[in-house]
C-alpha positions, 0 to 999 in steps of 0.5 A: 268054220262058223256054223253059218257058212256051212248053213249057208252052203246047204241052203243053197243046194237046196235052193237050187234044187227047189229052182230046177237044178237036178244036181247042185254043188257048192264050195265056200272059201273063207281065208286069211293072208299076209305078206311082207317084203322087206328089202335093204331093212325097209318094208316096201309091200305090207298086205293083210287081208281077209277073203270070203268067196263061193263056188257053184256047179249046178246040173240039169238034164246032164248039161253044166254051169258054173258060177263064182262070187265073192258077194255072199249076200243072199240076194247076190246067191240066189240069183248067181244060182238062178242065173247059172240054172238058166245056162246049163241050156246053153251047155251041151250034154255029157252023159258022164255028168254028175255027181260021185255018189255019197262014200261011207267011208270018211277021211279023217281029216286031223290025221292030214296035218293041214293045218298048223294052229301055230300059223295063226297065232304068229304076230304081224311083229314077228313075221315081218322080223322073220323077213328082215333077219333073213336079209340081214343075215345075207348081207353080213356076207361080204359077196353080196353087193345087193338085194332084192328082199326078202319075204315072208306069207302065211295064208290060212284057208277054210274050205267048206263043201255041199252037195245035193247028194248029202255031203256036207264036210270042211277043212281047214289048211295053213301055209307058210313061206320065206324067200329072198333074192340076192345080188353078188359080184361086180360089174362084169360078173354079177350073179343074182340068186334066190332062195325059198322055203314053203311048208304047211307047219311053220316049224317045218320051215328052213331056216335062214 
């Protein structure tokens, strides 16, 4: 995760807590996706797209607010947090309210296996060859009169959360999916059908 977004996070808890707020939480996504559906060999729907967004939870005299913005400016977040201050007093109070204390125990977020590096580095060439194979090897089978595509998505995600109690930690996750829709039969008696597979590893995933 670049060092700045986790600087990011912990200059605006800070900030919030500068400007009133007694409890402040932040969590920063940063991702990746893409997408291919392919169908009868032609790709109909190409997306690759990359995406920054942030989430606010700030507390104030035990009332709530939440804020949300994909403009990661700090002029944008300074005033999202000033803004979302300003409304917890609208909010009505919950004694339960807060946030979990620190916990010295850590999670060793290596050993949870979310993320596969292999996922990044698969080329657009081959995840879109990935979609195609799987409906060129449905349609050697003779039943099938059509099909709806096939596709293939990969996402990558970085997660980084803060809070105004000293917690500061990031992970990083991966996902991976192929599926296909199929037609079979004639007329009076078609039946249509899909088949999916979805998993963190790329390895892990079904094959066609």
């Amino acid at each position: 995760m670049p060092v700045e977004l986790k600087e990011l996070a912990e200059s605006l808890v800070t900030f919030g807590k500068v400007n009133g707020a007694d409890e402040v939480e932040i969590s920063i996504m940063d991702g990746y996706e893409f997408n291919v559906d392919v169908r009868l060999g032609k790709i109909e729907n190409l997306v690759e797209a990359g995406s920054r967004s942030l989430g606010l939870r700030v507390i104030k005299d035990k009332k709530t607010a939440f804020a949300s913005s994909s403009d990661l400016s700090k002029e944008a977040l300074e005033h999202l947090v000033k803004n979302a201050i300003k409304r917890t007093k609208l909010a009505s109070p919950d004694e339960f309210s807060g946030l979990p204390a620190l916990s010295k125990k850590r999670v060793d977020i290596p050993s949870l296996k979310l993320f596969d590096p292999e996922i990044p580095s698969l080329d657009s060439e081959k995840k879109i060859a990935l979609a195609t194979e799987t409906e060129k090897i449905a349609l050697e089978d003779k039943r099938i009169t059509n099909s709806h595509g096939s596709s293939f998505e990969t996402t990558e995600i970085r997660i980084i959360f803060a809070n105004s109690n000293g917690f500061l930690e990031e992970y990083e996750q991966t996902f991976c999916g192929l599926s296909i829709g199929l037609l079979a039969g004639g007329t009076d008696n078609q039946v249509e059908d899909y088949w999916s597979s979805s998993k963190l590893h790329f390895k892990e995933l079904d094959s066609p």
